[in-house]
C-alpha positions, 0 to 999 in steps of 0.5 A: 338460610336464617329464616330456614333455621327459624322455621326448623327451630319452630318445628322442632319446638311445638313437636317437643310441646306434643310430646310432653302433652302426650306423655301426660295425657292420661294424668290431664285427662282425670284432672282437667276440664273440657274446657280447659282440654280445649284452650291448651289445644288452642294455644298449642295451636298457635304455637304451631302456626307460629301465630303470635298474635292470635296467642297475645290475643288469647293470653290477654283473654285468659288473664281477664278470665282470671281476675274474673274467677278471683273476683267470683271467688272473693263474691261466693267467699263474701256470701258464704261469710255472710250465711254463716254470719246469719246462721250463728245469730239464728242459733244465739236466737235459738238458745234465747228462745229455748231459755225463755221457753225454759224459764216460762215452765219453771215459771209455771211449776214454781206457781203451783207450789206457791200457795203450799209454801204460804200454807207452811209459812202460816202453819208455822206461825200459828203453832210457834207459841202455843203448839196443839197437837191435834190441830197440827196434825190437821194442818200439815194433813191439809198441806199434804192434801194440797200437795198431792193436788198439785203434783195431779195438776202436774200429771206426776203420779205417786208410786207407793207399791206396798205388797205389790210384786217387786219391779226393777222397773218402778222400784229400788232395792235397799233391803231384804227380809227372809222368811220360811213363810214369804214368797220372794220379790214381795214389797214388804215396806215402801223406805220412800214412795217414787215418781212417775211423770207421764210413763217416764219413771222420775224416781224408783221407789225405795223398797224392803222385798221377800226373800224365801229362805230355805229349810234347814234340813239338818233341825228337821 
């Protein structure tokens, strides 16, 4: 009669495990693997046959496929450390690189001004004590000339739009002049003359413009 009760007690228990899979199937089944789907069905199976074995068997198994994924785990976590690892010292060597590159241009730029700054330095002596207006207007037209020369070595180009039409685009407001007799948005004076590296405006130049005023008709 006891082994009776075992068995009914046993029955009783893998219908109660069914049931509870089948409430939850629809959640599992978004959730859960193939493979997963398939070893809960194994075990459930062996707790229906009762085969305590074959699920000491199967929970050792599973346990081993654990510390195996923990360990794949510390593995992919070690090598993801180390990618990023690498990945910031590519970008400190990056941001060397670019400095250096960055320091070798202004390198490059400041030596074409150089031998204007020995020009000024030796203009500046020759004339301290006994200034010549004359010769040094020739020697500062001579340090401008040198100037002009290296910002052409430099592809920056001089705007200087003196009665040109005016053009926001290369040009700068700074005043007006009204006139019966001028047409409007003629540069009349250039206040400092602007920049342009390449098609890349650096600095607008600095402009008085036309305005044409109305008559009074009320003197007419």
């Amino acid at each position: 009669m006891e082994e009776k009760n075992e068995e009914e007690f046993i029955e009783v228990d893998v219908e109660s495990v069914e049931e509870t899979k089948d409430t939850k199937k629809v959640e599992e089944d978004d959730q859960e693997t193939k493979e997963l789907k398939e070893v809960r069905e194994e075990v459930l199976n062996f707790i229906k046959d009762a085969n305590t074995d074959k699920l000491l068997e199967k929970y050792i198994a599973l346990f081993r496929d654990l510390k195996d994924s923990n360990k794949l785990k510390e593995e992919y976590l070690e090598t993801a450390q180390l990618v990023q690892a690498e990945f910031e010292n590519y970008k400190k060597r990056i941001h060397k690189d670019q400095e250096w590159y960055s320091f070798q241009n202004k390198q490059k730029i400041l030596q074409k001004f150089l031998p204007i700054f020995d020009d000024i330095e030796r203009t500046n002596l020759m004339f301290e004590n006994q200034p010549d207006p004359v010769e040094l207007k020739e020697a500062i037209g001579l340090i401008f000339n040198n100037l002009k020369s290296t910002f052409e070595s430099l592809e920056l180009e001089i705007i200087e739009p003196i009665k040109e039409t005016f053009n926001p685009q290369y040009h700068e407001i700074v005043h007006f002049i009204e006139g019966e007799d001028l047409k409007d948005n003629q540069i009349m004076e250039v206040i400092s003359k602007g920049f342009k590296l390449g098609n890349i405006v650096i600095r607008p130049a600095k402009v008085v413009i036309s305005k044409k005023a109305k008559k009074d008709k009320s003197k007419e």
